[in-house]
N, CA, C and O of each residue as an XYZ file, in Angstrom:
696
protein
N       0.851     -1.181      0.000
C       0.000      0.000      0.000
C       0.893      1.239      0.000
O       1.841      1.388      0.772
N       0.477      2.194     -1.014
C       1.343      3.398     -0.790
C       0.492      4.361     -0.293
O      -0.728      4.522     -0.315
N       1.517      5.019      0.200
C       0.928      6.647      1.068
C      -0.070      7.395      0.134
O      -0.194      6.898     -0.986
N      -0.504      8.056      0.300
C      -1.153      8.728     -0.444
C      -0.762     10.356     -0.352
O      -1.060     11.022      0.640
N      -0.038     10.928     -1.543
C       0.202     12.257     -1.468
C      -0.117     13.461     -0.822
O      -1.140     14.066     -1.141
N       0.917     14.036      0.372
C      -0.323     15.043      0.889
C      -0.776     16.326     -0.266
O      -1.819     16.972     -0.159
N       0.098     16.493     -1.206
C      -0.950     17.389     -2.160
C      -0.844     16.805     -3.623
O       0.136     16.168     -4.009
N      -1.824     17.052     -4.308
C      -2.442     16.199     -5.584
C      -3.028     17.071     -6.289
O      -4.199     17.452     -6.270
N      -1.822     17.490     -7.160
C      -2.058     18.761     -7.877
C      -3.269     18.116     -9.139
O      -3.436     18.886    -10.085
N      -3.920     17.054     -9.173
C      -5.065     16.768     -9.909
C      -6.189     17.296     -8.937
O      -7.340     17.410     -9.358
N      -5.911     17.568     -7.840
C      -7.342     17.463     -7.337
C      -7.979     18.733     -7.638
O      -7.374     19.706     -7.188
N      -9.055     18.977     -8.290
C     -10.101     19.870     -8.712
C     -10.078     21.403     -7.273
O     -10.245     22.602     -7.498
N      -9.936     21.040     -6.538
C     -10.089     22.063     -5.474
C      -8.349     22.348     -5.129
O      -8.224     23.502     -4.719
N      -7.843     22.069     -5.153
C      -5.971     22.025     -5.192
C      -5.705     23.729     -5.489
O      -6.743     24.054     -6.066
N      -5.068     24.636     -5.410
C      -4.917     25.557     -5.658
C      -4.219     25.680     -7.475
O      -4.693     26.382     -8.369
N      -3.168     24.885     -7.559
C      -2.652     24.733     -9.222
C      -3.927     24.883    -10.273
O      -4.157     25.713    -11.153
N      -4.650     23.730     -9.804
C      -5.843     23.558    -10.811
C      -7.145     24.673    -10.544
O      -7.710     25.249    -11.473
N      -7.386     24.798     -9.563
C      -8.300     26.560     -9.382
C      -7.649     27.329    -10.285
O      -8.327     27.507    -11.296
N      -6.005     28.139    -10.307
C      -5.999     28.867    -10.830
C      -6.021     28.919    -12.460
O      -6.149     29.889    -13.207
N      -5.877     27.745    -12.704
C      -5.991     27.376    -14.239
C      -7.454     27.393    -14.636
O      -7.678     28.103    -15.616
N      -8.439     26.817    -14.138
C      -9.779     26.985    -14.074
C     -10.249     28.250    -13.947
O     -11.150     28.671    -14.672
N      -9.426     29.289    -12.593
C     -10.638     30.810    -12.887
C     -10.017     31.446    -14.296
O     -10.596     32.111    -15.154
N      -8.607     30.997    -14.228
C      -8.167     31.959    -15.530
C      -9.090     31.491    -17.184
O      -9.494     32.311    -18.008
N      -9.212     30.077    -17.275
C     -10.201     29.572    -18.247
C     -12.025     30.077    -18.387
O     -12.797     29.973    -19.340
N     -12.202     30.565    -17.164
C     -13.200     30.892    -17.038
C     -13.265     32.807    -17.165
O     -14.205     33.364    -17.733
N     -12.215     33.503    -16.593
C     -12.233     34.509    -17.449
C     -11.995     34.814    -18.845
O     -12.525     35.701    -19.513
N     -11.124     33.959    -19.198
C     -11.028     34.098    -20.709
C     -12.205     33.616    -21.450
O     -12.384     33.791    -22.655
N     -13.123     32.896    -20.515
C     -14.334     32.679    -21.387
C     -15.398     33.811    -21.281
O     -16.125     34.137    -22.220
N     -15.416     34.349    -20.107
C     -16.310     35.596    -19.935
C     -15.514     36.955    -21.103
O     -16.260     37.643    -21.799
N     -14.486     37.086    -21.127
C     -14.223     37.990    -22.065
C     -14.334     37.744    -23.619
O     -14.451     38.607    -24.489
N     -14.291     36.798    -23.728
C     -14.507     36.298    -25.064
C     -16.204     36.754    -25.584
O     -16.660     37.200    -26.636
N     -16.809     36.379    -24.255
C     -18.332     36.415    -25.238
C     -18.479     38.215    -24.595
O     -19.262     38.897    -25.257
N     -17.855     38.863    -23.522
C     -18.087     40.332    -23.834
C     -17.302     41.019    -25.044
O     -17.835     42.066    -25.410
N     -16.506     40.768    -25.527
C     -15.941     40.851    -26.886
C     -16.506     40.170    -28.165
O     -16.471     40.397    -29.374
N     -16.977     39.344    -27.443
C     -17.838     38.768    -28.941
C     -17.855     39.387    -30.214
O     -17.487     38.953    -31.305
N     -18.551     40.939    -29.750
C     -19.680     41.539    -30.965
C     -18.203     42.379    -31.610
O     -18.496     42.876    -32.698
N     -17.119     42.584    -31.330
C     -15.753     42.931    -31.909
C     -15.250     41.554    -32.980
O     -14.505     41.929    -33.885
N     -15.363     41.012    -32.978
C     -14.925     39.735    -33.438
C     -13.873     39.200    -32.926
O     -13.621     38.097    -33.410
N     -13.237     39.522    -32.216
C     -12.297     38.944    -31.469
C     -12.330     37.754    -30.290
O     -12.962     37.486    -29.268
N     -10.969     37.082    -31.300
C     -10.791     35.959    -30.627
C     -10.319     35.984    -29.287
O      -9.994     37.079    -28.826
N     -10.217     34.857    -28.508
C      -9.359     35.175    -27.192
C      -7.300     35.646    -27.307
O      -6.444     36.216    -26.630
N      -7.465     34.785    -28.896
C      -5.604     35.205    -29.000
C      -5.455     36.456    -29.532
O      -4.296     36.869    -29.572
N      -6.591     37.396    -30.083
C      -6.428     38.530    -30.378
C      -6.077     39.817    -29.424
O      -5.264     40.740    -29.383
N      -7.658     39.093    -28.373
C      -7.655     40.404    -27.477
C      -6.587     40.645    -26.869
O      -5.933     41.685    -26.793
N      -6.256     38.530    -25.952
C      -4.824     38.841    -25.122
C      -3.552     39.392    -26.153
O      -2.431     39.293    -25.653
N      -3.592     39.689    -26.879
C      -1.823     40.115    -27.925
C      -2.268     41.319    -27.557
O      -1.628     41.921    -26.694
N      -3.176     41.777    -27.997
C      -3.507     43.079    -28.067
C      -3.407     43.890    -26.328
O      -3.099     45.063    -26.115
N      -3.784     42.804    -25.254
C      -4.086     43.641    -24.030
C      -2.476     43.310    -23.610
O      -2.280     43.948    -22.576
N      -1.709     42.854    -23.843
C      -0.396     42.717    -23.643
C       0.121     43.985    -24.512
O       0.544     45.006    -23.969
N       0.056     43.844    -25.685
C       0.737     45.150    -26.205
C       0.881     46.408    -25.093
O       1.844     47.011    -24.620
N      -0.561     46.490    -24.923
C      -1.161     47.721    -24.214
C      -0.407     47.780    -23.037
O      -0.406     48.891    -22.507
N       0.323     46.783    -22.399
C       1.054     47.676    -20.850
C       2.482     47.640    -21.711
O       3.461     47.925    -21.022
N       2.702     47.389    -22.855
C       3.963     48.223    -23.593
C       3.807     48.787    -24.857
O       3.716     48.184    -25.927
N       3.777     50.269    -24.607
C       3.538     51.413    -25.491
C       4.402     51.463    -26.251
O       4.420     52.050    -27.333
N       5.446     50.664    -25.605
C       7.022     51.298    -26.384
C       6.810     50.421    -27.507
O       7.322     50.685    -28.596
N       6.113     49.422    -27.335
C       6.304     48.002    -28.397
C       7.146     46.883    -27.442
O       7.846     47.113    -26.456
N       6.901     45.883    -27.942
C       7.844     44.279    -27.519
C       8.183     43.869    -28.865
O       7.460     44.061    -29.843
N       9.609     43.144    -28.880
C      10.066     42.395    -29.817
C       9.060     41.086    -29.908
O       8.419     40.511    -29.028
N       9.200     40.809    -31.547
C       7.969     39.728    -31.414
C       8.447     38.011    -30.744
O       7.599     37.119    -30.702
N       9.578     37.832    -30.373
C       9.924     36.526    -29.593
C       9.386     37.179    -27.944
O       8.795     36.501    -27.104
N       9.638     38.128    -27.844
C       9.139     38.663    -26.253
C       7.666     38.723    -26.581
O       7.087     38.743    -25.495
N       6.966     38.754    -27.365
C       5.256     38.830    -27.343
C       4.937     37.299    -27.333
O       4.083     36.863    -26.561
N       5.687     36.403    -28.272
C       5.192     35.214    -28.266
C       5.425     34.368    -26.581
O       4.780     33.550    -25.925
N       6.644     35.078    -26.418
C       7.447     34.141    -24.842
C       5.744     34.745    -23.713
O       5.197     33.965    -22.934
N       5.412     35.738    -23.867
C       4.406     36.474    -22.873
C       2.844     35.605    -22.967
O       1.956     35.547    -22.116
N       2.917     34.937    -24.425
C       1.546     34.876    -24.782
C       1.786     33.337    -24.237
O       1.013     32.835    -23.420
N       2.815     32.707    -24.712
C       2.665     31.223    -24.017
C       2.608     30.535    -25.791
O       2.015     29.559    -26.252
N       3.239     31.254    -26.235
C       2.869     30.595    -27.990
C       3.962     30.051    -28.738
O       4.745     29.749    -27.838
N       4.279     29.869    -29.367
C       5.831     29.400    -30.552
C       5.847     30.822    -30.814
O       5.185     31.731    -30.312
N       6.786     30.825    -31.750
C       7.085     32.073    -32.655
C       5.902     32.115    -33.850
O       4.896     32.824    -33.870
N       6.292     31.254    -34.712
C       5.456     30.713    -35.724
C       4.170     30.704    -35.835
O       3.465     30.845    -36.834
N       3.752     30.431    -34.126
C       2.115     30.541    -34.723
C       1.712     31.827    -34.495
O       0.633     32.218    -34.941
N       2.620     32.717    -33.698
C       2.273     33.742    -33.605
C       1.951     34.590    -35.353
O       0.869     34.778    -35.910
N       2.821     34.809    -35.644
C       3.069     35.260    -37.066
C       1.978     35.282    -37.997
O       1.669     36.252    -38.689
N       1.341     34.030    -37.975
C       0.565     34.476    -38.617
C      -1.255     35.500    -38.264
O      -2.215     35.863    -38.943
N      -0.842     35.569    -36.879
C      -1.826     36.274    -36.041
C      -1.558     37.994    -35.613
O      -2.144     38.961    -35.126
N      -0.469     37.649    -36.081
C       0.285     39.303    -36.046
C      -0.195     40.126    -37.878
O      -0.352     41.288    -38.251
N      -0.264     38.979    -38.466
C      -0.546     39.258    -39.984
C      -2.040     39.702    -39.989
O      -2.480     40.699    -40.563
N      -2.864     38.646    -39.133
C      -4.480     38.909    -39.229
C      -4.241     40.918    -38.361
O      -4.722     41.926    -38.879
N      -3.781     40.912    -37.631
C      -3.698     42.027    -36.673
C      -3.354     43.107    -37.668
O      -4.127     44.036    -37.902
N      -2.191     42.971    -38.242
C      -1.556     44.135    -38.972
C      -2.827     44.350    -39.653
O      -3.634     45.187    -39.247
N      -3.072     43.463    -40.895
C      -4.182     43.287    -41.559
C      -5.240     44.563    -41.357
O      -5.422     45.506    -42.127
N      -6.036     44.223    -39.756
C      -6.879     44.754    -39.444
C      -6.189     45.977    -38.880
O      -6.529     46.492    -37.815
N      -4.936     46.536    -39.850
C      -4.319     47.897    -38.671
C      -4.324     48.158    -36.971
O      -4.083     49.210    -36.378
N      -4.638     47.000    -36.484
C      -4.466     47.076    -34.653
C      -3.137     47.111    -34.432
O      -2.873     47.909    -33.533
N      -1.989     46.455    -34.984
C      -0.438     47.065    -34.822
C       0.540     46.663    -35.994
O       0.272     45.755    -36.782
N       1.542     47.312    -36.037
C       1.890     47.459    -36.787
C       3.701     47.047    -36.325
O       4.293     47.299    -35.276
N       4.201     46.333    -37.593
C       5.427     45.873    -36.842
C       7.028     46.976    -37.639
O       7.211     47.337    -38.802
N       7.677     47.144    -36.682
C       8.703     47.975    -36.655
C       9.835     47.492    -36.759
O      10.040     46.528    -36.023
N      10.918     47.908    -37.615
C      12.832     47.214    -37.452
C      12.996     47.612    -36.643
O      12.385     48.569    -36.168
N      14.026     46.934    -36.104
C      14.598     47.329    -34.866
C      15.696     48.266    -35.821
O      16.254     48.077    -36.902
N      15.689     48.983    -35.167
C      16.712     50.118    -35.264
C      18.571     49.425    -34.444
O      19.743     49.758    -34.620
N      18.040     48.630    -33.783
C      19.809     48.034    -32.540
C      19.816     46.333    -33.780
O      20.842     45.695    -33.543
N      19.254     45.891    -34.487
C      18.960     44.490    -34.497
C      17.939     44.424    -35.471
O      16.739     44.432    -35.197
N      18.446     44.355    -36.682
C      17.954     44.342    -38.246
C      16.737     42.608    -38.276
O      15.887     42.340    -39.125
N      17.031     41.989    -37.358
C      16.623     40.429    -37.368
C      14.988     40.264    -36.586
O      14.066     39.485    -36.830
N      15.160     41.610    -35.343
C      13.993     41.879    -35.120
C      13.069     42.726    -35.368
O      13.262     43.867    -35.789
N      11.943     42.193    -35.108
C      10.641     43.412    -35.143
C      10.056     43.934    -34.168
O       9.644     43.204    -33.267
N       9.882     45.306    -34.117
C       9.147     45.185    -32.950
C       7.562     45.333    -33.337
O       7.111     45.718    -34.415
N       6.723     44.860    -31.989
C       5.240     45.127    -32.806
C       4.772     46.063    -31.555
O       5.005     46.001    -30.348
N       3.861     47.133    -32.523
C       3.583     47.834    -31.538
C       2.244     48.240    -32.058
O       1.979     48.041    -33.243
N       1.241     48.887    -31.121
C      -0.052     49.043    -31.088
C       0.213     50.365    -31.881
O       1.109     51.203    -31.773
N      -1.312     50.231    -33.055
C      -1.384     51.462    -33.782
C      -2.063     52.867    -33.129
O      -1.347     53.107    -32.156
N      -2.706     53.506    -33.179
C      -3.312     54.700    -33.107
C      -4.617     54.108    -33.002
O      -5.038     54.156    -31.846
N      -5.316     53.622    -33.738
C      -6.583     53.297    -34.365
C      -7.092     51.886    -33.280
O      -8.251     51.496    -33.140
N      -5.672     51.223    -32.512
C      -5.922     49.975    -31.360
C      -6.073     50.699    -30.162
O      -6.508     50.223    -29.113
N      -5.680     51.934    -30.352
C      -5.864     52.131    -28.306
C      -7.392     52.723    -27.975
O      -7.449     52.945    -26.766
N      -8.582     53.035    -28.607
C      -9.615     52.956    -28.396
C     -10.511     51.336    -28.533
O     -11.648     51.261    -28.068
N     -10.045     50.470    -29.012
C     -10.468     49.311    -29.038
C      -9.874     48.852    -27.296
O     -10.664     48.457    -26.439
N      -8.310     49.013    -27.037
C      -7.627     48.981    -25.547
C      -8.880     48.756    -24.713
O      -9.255     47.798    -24.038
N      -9.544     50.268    -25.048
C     -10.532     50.929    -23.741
C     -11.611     50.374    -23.399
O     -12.062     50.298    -22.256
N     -12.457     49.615    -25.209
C     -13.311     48.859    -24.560
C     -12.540     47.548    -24.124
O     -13.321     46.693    -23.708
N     -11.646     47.292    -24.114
C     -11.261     45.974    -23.864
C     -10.658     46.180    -22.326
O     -10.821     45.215    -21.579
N     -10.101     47.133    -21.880
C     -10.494     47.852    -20.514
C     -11.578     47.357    -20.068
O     -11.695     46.288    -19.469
N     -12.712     48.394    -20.444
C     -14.182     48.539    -19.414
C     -14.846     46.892    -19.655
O     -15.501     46.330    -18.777
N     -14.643     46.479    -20.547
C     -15.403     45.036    -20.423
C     -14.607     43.781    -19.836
O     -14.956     42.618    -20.035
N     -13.486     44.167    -19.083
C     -12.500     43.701    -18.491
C     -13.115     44.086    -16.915
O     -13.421     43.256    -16.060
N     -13.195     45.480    -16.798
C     -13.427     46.632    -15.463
C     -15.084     45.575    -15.011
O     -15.398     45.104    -13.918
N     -15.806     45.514    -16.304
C     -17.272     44.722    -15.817
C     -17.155     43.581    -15.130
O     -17.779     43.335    -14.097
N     -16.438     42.921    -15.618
C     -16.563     41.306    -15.047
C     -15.948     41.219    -14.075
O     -16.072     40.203    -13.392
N     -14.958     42.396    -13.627
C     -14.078     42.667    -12.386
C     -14.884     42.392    -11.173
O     -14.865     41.581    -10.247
N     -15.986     43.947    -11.768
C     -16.494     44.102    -10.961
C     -17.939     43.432    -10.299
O     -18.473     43.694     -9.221
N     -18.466     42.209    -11.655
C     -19.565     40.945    -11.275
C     -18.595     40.285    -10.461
O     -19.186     40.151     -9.390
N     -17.689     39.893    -10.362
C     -16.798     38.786    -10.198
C     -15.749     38.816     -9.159
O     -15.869     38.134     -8.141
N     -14.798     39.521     -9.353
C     -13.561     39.202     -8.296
C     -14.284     40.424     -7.274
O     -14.460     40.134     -6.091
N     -14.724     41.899     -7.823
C     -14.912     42.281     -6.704
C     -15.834     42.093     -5.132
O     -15.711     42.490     -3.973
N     -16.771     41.256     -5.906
C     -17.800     40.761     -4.607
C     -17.247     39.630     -4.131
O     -17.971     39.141     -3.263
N     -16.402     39.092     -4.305
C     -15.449     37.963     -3.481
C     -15.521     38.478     -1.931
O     -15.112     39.548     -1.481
N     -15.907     37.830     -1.521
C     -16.388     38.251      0.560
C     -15.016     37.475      1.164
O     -14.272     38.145      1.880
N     -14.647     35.946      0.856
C     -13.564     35.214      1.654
C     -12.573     36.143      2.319
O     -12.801     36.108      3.528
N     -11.571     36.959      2.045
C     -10.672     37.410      2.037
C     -10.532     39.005      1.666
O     -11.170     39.358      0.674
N     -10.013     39.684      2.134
C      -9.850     41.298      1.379
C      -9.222     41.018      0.384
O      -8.433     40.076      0.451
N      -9.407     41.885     -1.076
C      -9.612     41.635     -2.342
C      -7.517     42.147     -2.725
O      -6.697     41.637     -3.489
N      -7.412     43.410     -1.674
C      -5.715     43.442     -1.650
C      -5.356     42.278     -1.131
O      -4.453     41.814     -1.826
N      -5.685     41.421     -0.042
C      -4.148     40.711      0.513
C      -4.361     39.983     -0.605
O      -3.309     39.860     -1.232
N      -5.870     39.107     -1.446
C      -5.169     38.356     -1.976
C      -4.764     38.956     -3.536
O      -4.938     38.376     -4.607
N      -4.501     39.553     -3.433
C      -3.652     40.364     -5.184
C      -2.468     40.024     -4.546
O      -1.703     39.195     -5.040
N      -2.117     40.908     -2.889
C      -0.683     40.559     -2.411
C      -0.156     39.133     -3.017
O       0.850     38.810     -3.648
N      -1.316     38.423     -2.526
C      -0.525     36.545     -2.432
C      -0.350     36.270     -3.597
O       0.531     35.494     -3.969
N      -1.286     36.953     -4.485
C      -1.117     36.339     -6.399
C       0.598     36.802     -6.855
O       1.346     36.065     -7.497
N       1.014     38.411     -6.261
C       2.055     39.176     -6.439
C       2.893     38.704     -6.026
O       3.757     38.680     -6.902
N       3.230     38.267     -5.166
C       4.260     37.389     -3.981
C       4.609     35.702     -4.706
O       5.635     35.023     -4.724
N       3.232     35.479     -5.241
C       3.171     33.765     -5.792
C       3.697     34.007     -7.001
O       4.410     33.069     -7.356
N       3.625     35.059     -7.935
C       3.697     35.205     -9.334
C       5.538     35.266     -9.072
O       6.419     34.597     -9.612
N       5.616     36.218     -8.157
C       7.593     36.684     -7.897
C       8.343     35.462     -7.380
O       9.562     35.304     -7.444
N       7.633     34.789     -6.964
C       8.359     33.392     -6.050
C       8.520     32.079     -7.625
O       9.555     31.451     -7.849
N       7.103     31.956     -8.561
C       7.470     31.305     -9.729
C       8.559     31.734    -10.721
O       9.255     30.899    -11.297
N       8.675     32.892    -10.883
C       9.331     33.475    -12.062
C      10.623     33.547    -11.425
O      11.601     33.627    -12.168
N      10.814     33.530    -10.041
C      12.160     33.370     -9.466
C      12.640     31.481     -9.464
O      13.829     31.190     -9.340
N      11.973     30.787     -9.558
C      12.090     29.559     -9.506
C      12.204     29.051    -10.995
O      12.290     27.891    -11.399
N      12.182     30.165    -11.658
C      11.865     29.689    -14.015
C      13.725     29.421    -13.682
O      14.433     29.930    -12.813
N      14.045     28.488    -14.701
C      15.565     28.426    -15.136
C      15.900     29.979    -15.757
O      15.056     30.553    -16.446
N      17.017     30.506    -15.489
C      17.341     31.918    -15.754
C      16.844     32.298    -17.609
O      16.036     33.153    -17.971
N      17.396     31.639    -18.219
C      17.263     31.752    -19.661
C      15.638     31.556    -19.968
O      15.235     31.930    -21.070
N      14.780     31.032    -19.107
C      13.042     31.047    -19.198
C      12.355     32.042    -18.333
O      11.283     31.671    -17.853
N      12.688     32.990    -18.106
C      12.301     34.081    -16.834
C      12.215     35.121    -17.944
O      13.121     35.446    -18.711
N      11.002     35.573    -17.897
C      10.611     36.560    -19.301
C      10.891     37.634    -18.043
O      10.785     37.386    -16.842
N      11.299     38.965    -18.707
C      11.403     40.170    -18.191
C      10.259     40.707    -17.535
O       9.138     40.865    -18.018
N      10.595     40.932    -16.556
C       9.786     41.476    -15.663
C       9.881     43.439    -15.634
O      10.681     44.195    -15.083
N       8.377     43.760    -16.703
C       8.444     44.846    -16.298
C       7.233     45.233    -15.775
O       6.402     44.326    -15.717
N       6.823     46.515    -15.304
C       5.523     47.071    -14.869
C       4.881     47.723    -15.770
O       5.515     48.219    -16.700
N       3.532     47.857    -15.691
C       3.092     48.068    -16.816
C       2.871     50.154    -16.646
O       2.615     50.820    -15.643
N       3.060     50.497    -17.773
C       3.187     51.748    -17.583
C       1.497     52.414    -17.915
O       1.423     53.605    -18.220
N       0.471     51.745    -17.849
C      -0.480     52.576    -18.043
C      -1.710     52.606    -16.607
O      -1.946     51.549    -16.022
N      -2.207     53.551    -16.298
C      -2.743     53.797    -15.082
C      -3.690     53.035    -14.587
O      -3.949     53.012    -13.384
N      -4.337     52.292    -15.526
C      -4.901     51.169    -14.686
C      -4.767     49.495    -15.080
O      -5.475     48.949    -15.927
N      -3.795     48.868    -14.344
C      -3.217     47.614    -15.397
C      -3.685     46.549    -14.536
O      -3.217     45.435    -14.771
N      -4.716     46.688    -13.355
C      -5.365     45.373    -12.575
C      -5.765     44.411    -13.476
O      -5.183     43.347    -13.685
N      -6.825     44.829    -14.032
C      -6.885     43.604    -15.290
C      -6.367     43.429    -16.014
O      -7.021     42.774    -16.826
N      -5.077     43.690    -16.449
C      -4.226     42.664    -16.995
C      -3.290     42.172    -16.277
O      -2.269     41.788    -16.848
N      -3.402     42.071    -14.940
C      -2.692     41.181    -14.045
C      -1.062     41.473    -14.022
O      -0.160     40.685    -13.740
N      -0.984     42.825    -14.399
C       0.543     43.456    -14.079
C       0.065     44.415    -12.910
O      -1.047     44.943    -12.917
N       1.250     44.639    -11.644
C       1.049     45.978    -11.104
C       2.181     46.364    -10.494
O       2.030     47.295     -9.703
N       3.383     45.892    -10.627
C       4.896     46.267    -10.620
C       5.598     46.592    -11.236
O       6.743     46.777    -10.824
């Protein structure tokens, strides 16, 4: 007879698998408040990533952020350009990269993708009663710095803060 694990990262209530589950479940609530945009879920997130860098990201740093290859990105950067939401740039240091950066014509799309972000915030995480709604951002902030300190050095995507004034929903705030 063997022991039985004291934690069992299968188990449905386990903290690993919650957070994979609420995050599946917001990306499903934003999807159908975006719906009537046509946007997919890999659109909005490229796009709401762009948005806490104004400056632009190189496109291996957009794909490393999104959780994607290079490759499949590419051709989703094409549908994007396409639809003028951003537009990709030479690097001026590094002829090999691009950078992609949000157009003029994407940062009012940003806003609704903001407020219909700000809605479900506020159906959803904000009426959460368990706990005050800061400590646990603290513990997400603290848990997020303790993983990315534990990534092998060469897999630890850059850690920056996002430079626009309200970046709660997109889960940057350092």
């Amino acid at each position: 007879m063997t022991d039985q694990p004291q934690f069992d990262i299968c188990t449905e209530d386990r903290m690993p698998v919650l957070m994979l589950r609420v995050t599946q479940l917001w990306r499903q609530l934003m999807d159908n408040e975006l719906a009537h945009h046509g946007l997919s879920q890999a659109k909005w997130r490229t796009l709401a990533i762009l948005a806490m860098h104004p400056e632009g990201m190189i496109q291996s740093e957009l794909a490393e952020e999104l959780g994607v290859e290079g490759p499949s990105l590419v051709a989703m950067l094409d549908r994007l350009s396409r639809d003028e939401w951003v537009k990709r740039i030479h690097s001026e240091t590094d002829r090999r990269c691009k950078i992609i950066q949000l157009t003029p014509r994407a940062w009012p799309l940003i806003e609704e993708i903001r407020q219909s972000s700000e809605k479900i915030y506020q159906r959803t995480f904000a009426k959460v009663t368990v706990a005050p709604l800061p400590l646990v951002e603290a513990f997400f902030l603290e848990l997020r710095d303790r993983l990315y300190d534990d990534l092998p050095e060469k897999k630890r995507p850059q850690r920056r803060g996002c430079s626009l004034p309200s970046c709660r929903e997109w889960g940057e705030s350092s």
